[in-house]
Structures are given as structure tokens and as C-alpha cells.
N, C-alpha and C positions, 0 to 999 in steps of 0.2 A: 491259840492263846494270844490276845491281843495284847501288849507289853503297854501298860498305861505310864505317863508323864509325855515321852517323845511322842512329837504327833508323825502317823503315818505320813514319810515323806510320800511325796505326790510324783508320779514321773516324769521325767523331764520334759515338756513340750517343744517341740520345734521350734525353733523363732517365730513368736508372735508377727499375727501379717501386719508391715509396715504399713504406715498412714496413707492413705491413697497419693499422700505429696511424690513417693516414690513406686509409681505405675511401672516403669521399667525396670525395675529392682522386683517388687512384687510377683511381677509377671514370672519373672527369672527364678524367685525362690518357690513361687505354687508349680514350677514344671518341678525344678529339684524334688518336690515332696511326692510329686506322683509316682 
């Protein structure tokens, strides 16, 4: 039974991958996720 008004919160996603200005940053948070 779907509970209407609240919307289904959505699950938290990881930190969005930063902009490519931070390649070594990146790099370091796609190993973290593996």
C-alpha cells in the first residue's frame, strides 16, 4: 500500500562523479565505490 502525499524518498546516491576539473579526486572516489 503506497502511502500518497510523501513522495517515495529515493535512496541516497554516492557522491555524484565530480566535474572532470577534479580527475584525481575522481579517480580516488570511483576506486572507493568499487
Amino acid at each position: 500500500k503506497n502511502s500518497v502525499g510523501k513522495p517515495t524518498p529515493k535512496k541516497k546516491k554516492p557522491k555524484q562523479i565530480p566535474p572532470p576539473s577534479k580527475d584525481l579526486e575522481y579517480g580516488e572516489l570511483y576506486a572507493t565505490f568499487e
